[in-house]
Backbone as XML, in Angstrom:
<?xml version="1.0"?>
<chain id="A" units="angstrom">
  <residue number="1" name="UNK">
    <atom name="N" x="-41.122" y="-53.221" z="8.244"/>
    <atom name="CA" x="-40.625" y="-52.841" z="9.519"/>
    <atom name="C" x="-39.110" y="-52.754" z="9.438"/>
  </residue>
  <residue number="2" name="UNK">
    <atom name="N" x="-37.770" y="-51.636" z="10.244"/>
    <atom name="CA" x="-36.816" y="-51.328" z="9.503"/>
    <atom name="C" x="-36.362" y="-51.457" z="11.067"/>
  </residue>
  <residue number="3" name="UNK">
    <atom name="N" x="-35.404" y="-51.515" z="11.457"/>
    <atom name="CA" x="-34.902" y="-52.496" z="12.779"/>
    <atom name="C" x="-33.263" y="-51.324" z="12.648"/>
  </residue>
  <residue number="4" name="UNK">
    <atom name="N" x="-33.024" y="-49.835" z="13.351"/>
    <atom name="CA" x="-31.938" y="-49.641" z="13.429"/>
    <atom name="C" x="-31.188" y="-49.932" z="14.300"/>
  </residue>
  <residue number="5" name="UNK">
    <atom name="N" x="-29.708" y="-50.669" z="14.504"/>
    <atom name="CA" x="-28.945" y="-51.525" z="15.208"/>
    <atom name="C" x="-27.955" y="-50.161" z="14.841"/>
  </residue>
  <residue number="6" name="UNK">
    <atom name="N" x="-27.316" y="-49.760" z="16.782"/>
    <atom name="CA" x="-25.946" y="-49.246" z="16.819"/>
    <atom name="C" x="-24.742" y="-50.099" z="16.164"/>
  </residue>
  <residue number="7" name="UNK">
    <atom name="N" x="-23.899" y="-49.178" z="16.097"/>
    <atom name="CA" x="-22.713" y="-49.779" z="15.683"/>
    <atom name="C" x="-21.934" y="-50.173" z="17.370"/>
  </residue>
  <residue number="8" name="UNK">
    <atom name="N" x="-22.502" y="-50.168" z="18.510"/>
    <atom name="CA" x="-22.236" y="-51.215" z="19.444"/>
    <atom name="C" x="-22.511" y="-52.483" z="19.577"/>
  </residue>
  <residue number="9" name="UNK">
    <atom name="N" x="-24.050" y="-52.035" z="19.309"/>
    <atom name="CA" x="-24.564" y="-53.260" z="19.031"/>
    <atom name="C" x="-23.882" y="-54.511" z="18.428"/>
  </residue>
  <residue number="10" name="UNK">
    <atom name="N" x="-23.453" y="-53.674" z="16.909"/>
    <atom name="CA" x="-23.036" y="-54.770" z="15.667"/>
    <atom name="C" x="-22.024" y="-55.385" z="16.219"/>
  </residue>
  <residue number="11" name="UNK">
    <atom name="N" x="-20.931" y="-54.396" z="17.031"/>
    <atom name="CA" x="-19.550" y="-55.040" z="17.574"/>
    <atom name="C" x="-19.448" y="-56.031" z="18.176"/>
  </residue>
  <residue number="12" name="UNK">
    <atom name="N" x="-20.681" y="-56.312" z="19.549"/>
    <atom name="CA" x="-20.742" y="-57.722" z="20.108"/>
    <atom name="C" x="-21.351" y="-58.448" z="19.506"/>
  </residue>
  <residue number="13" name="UNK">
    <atom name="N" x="-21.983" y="-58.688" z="18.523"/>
    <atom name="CA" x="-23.036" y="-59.196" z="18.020"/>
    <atom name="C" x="-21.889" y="-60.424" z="17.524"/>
  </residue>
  <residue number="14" name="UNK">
    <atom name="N" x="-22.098" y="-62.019" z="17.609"/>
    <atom name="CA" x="-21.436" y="-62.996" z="17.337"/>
    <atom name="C" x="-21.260" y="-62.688" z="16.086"/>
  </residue>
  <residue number="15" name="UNK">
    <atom name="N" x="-22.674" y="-62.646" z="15.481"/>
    <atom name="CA" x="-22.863" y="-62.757" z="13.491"/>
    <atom name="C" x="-21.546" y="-61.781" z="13.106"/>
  </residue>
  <residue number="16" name="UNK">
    <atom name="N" x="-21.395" y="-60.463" z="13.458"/>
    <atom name="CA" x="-20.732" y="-59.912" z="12.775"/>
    <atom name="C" x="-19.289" y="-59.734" z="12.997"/>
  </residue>
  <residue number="17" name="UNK">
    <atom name="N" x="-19.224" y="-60.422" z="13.901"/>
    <atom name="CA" x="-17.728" y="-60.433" z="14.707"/>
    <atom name="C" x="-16.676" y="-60.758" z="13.908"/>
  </residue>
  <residue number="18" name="UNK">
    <atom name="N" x="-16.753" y="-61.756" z="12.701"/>
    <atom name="CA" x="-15.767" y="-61.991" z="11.828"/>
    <atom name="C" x="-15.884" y="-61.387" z="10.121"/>
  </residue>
  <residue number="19" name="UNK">
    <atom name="N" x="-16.688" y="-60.466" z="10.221"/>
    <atom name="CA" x="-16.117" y="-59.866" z="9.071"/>
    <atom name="C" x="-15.907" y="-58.440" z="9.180"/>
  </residue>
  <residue number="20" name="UNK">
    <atom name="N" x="-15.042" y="-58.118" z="8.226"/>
    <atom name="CA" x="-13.708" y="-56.947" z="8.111"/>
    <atom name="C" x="-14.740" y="-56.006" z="8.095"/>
  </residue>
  <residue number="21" name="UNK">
    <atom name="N" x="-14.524" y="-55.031" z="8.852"/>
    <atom name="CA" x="-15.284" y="-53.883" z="8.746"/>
    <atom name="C" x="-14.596" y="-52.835" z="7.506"/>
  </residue>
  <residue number="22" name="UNK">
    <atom name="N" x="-15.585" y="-51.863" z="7.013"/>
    <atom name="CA" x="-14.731" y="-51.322" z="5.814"/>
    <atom name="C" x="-13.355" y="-50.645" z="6.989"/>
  </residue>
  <residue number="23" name="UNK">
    <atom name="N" x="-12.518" y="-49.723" z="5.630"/>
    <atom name="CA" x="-11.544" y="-49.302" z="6.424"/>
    <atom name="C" x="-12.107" y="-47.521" z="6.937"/>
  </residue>
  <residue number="24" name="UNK">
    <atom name="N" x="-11.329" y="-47.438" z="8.031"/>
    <atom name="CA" x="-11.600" y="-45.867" z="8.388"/>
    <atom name="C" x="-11.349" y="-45.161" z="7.325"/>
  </residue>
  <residue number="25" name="UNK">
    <atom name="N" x="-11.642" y="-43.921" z="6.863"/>
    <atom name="CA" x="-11.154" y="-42.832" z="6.147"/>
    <atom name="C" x="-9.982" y="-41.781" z="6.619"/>
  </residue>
  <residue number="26" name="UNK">
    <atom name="N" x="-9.050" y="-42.435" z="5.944"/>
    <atom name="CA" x="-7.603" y="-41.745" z="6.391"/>
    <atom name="C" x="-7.948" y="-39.787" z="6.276"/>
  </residue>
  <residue number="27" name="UNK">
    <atom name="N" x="-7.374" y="-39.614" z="6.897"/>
    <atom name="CA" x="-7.515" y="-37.777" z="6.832"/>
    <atom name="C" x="-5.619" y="-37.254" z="6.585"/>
  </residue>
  <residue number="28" name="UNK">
    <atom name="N" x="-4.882" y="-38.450" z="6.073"/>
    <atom name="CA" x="-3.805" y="-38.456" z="5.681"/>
    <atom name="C" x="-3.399" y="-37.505" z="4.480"/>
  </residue>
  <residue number="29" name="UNK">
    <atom name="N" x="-2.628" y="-36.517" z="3.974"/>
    <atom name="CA" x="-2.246" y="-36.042" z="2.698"/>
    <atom name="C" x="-2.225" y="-37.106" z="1.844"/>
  </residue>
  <residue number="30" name="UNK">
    <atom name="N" x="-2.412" y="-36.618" z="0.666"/>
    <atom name="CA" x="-2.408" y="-38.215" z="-0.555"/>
    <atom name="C" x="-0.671" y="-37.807" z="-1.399"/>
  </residue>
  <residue number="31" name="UNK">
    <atom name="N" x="0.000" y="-39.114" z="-1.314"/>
    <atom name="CA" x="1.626" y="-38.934" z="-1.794"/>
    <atom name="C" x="1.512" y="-38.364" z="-2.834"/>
  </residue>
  <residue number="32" name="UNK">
    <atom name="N" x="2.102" y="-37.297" z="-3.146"/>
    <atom name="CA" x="2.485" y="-36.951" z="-4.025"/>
    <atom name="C" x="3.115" y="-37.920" z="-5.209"/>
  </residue>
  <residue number="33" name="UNK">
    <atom name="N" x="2.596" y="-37.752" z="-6.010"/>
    <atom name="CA" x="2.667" y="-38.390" z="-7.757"/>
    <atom name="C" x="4.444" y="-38.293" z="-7.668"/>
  </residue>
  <residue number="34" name="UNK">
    <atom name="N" x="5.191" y="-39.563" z="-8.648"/>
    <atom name="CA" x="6.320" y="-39.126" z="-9.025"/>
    <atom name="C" x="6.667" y="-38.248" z="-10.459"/>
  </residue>
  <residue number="35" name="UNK">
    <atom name="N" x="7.264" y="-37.442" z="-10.112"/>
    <atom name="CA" x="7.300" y="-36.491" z="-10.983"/>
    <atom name="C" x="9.350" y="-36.602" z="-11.703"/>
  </residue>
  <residue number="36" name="UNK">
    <atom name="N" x="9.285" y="-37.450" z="-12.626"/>
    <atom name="CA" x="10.536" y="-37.446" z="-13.088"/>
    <atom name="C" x="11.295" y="-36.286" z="-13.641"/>
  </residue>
  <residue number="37" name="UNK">
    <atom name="N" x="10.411" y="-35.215" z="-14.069"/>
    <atom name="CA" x="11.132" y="-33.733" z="-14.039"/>
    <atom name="C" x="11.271" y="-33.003" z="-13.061"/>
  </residue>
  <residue number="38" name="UNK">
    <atom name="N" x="10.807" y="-33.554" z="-11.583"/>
    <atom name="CA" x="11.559" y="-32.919" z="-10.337"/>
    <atom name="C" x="13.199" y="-32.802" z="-10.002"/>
  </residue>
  <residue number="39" name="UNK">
    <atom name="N" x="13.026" y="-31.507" z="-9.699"/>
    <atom name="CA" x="14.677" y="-31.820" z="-8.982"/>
    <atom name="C" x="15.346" y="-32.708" z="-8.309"/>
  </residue>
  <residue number="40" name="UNK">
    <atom name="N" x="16.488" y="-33.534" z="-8.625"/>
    <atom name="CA" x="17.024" y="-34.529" z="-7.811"/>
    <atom name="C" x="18.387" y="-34.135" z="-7.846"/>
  </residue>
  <residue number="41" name="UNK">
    <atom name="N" x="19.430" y="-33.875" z="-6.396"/>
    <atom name="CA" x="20.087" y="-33.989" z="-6.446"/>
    <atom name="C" x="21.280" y="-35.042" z="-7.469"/>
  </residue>
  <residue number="42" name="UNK">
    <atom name="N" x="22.110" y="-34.863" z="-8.045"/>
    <atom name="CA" x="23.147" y="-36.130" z="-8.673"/>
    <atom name="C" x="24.247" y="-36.980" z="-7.465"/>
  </residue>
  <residue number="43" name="UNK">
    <atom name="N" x="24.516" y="-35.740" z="-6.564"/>
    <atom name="CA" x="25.790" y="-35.467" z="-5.684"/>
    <atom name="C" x="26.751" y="-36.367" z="-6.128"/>
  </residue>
  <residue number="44" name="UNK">
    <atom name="N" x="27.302" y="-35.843" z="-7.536"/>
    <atom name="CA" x="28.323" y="-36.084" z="-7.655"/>
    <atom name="C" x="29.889" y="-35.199" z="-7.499"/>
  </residue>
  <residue number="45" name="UNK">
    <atom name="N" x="30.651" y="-36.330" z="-6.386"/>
    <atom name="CA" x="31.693" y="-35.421" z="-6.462"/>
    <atom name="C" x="32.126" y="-34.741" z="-7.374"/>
  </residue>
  <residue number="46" name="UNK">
    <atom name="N" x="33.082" y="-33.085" z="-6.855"/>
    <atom name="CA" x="33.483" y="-32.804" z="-8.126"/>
    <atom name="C" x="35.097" y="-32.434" z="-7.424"/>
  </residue>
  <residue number="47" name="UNK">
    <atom name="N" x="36.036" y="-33.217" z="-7.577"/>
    <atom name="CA" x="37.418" y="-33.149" z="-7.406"/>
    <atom name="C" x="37.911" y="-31.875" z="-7.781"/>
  </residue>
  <residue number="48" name="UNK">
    <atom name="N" x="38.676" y="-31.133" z="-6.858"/>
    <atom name="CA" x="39.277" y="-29.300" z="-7.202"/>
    <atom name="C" x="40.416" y="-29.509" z="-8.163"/>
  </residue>
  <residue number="49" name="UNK">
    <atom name="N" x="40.210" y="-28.837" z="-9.314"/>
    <atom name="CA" x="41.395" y="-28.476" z="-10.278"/>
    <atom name="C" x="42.849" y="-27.649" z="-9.847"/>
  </residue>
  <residue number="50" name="UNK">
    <atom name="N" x="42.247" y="-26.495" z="-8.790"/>
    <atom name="CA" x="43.644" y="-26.163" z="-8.618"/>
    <atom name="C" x="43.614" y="-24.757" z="-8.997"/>
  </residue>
  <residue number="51" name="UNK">
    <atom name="N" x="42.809" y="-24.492" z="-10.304"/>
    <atom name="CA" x="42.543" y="-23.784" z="-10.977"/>
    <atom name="C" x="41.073" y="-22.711" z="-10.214"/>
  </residue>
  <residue number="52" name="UNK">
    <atom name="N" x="41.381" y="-21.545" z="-9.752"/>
    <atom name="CA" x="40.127" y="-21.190" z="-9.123"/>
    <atom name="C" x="39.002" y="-20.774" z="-10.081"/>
  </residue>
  <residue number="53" name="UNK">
    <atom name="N" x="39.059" y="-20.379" z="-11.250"/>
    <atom name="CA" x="38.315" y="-19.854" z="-12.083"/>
    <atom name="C" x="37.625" y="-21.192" z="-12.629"/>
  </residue>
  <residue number="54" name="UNK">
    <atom name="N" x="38.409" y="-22.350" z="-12.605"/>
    <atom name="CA" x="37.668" y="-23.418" z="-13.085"/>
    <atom name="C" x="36.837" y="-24.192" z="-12.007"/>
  </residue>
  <residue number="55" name="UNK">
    <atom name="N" x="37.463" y="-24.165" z="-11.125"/>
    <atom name="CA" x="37.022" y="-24.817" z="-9.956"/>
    <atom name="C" x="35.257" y="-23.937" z="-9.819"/>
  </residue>
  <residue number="56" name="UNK">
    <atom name="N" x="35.736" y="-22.612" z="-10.054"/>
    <atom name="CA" x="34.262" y="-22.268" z="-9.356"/>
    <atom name="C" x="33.017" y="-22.714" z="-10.450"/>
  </residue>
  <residue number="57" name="UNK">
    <atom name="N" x="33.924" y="-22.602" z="-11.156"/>
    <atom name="CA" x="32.614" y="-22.553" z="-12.898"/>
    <atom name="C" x="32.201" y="-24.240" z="-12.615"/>
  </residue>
  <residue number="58" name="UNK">
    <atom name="N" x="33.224" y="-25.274" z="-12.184"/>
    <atom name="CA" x="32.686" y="-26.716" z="-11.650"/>
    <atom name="C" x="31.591" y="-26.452" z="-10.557"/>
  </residue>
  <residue number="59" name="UNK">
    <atom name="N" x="31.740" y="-25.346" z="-9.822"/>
    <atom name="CA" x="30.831" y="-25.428" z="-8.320"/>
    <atom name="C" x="29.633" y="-25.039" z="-9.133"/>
  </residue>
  <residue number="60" name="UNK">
    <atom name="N" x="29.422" y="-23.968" z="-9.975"/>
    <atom name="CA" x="28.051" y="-23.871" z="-10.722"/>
    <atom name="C" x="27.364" y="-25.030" z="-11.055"/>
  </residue>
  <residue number="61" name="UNK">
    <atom name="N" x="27.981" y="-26.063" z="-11.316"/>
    <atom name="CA" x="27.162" y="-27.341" z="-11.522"/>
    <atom name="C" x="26.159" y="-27.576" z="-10.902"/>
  </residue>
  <residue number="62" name="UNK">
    <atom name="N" x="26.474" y="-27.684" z="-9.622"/>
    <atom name="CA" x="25.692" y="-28.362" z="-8.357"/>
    <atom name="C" x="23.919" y="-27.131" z="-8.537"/>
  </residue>
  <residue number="63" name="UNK">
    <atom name="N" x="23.884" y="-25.807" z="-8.825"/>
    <atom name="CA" x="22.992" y="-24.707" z="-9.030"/>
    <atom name="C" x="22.080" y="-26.191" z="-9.886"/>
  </residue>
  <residue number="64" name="UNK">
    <atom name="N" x="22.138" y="-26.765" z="-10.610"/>
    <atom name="CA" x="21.423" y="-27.503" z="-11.945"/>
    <atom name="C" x="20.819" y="-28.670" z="-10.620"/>
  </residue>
  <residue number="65" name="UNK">
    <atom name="N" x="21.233" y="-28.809" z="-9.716"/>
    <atom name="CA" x="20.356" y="-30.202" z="-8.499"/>
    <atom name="C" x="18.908" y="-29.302" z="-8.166"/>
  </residue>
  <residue number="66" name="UNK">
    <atom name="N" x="18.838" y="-28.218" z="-8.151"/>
    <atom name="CA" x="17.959" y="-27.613" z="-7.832"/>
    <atom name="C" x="16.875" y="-27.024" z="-8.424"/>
  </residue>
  <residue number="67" name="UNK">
    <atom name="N" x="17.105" y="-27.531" z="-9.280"/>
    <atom name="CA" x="16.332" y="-26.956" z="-10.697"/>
    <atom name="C" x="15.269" y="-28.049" z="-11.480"/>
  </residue>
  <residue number="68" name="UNK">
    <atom name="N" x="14.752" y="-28.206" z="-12.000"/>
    <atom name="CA" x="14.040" y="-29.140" z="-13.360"/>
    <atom name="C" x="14.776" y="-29.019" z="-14.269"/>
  </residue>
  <residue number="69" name="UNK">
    <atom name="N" x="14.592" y="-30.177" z="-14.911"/>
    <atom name="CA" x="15.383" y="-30.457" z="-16.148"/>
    <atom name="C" x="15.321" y="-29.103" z="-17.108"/>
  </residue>
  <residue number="70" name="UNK">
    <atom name="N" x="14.568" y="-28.655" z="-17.050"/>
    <atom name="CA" x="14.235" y="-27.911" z="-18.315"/>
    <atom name="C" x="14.997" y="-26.540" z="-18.085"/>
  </residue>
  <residue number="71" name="UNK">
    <atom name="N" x="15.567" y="-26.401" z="-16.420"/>
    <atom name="CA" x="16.456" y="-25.342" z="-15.917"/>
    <atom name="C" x="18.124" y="-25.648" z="-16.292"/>
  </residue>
  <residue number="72" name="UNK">
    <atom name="N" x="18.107" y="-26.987" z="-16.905"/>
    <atom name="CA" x="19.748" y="-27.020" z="-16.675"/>
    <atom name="C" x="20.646" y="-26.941" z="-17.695"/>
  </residue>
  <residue number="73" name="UNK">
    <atom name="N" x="19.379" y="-26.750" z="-18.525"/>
    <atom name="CA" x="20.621" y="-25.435" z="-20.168"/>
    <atom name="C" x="20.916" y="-24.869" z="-19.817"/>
  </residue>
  <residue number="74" name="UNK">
    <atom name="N" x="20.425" y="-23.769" z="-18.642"/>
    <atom name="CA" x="20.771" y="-22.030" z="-18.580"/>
    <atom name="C" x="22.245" y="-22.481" z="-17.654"/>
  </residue>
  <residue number="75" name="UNK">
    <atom name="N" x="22.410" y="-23.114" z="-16.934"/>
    <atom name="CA" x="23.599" y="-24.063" z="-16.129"/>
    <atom name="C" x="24.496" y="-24.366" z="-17.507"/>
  </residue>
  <residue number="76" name="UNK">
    <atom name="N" x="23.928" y="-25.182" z="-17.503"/>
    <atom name="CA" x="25.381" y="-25.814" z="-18.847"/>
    <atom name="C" x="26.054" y="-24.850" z="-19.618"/>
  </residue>
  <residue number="77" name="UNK">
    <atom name="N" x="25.119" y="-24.140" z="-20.248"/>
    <atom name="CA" x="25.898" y="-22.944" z="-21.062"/>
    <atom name="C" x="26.597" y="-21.970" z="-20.372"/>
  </residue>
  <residue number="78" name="UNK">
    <atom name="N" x="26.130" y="-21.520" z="-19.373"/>
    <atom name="CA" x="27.066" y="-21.007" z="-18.681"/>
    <atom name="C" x="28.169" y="-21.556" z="-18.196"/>
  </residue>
  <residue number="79" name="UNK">
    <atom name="N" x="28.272" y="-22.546" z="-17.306"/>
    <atom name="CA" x="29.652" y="-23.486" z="-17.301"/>
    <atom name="C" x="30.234" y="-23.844" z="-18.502"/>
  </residue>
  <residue number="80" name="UNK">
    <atom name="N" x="29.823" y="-24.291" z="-19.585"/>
    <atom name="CA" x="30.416" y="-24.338" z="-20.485"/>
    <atom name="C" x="31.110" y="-22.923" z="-21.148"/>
  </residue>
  <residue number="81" name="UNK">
    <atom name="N" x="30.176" y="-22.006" z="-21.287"/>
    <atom name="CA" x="31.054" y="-20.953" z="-21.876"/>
    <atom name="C" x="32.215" y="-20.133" z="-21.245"/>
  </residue>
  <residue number="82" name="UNK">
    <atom name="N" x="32.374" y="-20.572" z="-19.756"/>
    <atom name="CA" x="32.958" y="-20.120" z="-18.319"/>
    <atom name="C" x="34.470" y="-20.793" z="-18.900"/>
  </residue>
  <residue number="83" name="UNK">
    <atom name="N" x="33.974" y="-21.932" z="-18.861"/>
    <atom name="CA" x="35.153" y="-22.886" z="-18.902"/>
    <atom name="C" x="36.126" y="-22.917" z="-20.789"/>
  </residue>
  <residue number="84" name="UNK">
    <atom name="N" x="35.338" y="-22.617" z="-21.428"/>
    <atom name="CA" x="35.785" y="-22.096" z="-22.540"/>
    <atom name="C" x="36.307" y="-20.648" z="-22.823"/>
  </residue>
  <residue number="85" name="UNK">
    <atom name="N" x="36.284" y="-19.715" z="-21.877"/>
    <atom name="CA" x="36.918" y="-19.064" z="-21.402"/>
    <atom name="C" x="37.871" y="-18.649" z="-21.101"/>
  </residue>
  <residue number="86" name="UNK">
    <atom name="N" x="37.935" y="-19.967" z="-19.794"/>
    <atom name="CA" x="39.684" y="-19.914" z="-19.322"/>
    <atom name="C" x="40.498" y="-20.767" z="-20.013"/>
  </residue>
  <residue number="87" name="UNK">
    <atom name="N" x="39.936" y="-21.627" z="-20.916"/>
    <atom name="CA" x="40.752" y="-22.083" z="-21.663"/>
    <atom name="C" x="41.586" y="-21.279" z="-22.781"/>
  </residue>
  <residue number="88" name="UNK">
    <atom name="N" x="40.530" y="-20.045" z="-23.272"/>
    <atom name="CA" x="41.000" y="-19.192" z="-24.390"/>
    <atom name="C" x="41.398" y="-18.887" z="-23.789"/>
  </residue>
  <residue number="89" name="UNK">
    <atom name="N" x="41.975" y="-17.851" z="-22.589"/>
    <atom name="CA" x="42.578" y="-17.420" z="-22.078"/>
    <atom name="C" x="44.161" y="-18.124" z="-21.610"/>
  </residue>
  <residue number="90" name="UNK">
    <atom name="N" x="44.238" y="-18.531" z="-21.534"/>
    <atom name="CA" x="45.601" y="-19.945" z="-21.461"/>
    <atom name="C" x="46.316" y="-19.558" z="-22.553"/>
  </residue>
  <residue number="91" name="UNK">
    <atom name="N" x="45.496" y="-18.973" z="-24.031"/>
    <atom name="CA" x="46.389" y="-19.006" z="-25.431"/>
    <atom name="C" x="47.067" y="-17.602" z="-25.315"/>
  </residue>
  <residue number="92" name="UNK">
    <atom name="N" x="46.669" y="-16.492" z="-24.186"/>
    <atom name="CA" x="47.011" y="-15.283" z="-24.160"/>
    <atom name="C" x="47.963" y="-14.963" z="-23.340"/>
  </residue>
  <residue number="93" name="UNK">
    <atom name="N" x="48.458" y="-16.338" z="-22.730"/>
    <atom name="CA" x="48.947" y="-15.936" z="-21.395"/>
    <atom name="C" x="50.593" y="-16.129" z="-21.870"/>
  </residue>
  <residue number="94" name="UNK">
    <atom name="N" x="51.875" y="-15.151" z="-21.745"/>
    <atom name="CA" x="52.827" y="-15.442" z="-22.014"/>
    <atom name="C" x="53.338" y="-16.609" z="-21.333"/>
  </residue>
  <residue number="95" name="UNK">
    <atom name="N" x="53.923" y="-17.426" z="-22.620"/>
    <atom name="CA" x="54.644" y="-18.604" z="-22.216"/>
    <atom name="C" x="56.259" y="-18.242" z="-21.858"/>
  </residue>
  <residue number="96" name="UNK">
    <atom name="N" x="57.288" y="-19.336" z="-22.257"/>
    <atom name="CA" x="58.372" y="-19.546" z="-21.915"/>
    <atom name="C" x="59.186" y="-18.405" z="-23.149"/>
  </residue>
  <residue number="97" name="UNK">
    <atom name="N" x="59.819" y="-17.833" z="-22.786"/>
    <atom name="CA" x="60.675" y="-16.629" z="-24.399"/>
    <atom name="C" x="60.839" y="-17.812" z="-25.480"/>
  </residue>
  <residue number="98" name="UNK">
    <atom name="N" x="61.048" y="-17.646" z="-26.431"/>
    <atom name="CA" x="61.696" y="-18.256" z="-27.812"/>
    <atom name="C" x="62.703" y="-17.441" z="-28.282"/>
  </residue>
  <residue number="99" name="UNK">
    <atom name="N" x="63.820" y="-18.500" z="-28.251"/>
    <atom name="CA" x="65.299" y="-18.311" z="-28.675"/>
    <atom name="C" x="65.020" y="-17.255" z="-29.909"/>
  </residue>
  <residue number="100" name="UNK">
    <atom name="N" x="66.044" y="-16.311" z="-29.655"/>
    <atom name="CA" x="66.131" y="-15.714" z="-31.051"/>
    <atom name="C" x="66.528" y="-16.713" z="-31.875"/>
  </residue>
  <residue number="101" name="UNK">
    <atom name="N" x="66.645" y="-16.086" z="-33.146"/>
    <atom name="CA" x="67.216" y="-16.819" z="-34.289"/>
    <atom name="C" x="68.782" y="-17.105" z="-34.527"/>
  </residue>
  <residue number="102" name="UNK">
    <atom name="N" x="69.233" y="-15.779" z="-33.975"/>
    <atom name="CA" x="70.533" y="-15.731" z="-33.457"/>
    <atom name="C" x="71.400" y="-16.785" z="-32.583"/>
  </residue>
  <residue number="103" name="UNK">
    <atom name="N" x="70.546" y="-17.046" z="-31.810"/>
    <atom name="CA" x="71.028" y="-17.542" z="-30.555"/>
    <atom name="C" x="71.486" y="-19.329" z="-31.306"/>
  </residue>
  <residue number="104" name="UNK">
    <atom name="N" x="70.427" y="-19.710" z="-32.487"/>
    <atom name="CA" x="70.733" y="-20.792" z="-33.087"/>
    <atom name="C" x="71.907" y="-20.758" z="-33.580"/>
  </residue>
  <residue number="105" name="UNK">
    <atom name="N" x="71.950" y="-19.674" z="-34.517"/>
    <atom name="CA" x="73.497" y="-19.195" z="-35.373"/>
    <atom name="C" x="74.456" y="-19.591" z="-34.400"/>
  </residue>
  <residue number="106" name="UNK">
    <atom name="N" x="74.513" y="-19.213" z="-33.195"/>
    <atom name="CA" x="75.818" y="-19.153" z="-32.461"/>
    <atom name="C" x="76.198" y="-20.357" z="-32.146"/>
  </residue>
  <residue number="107" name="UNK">
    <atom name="N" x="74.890" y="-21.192" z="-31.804"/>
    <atom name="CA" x="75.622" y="-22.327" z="-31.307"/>
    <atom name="C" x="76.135" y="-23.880" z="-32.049"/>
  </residue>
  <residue number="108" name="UNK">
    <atom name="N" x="76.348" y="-23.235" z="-33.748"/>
    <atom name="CA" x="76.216" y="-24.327" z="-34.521"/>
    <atom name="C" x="77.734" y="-24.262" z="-34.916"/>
  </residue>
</chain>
């Protein structure tokens, strides 16, 4: 003989009054896994040089927060080769004149 009891029933029922009912079934999204090759911001400041060509090739940095790791060669090399750049460029740029040779003669 098989005796079905509501789940009202069970609720007043003294007997069952003190033990834990299972838990509801959440209908919650399940957290997302951590994923250490996700994008994470660094936000690290980056102090202005002064220099606009360098300054901007520094602002390219920040492009690499947005990315996966595996995106932030194509970043680096480019800032790097940006910035190696204006450095070669610095060796092209006329400096201060140099004394003739003359100009030594005269004043000795």
């Amino acid at each position: 003989m098989s005796e079905s009891v509501s789940e009202a029933e069970i609720a007043g029922n003294p007997e069952t009054a003190g033990r834990a009912e299972p838990p509801a079934e959440s209908h919650a999204p399940p957290e997302p896994a951590y994923d250490p090759a996700a994008p994470a911001p660094l936000n690290l400041p980056r102090t202005p040089t002064g220099d606009a060509e360098v300054d901007a090739r520094l602002a390219r940095l920040a492009d690499a927060d947005h990315l996966a790791t595996d995106g932030h060669v194509e970043v680096y090399e480019d800032v790097h080769g940006g910035l190696r750049d204006a450095l070669t460029a610095l060796d092209g740029r006329p400096g201060p004149p140099v004394p003739s040779p003359s100009y030594e003669q005269s004043r000795s």
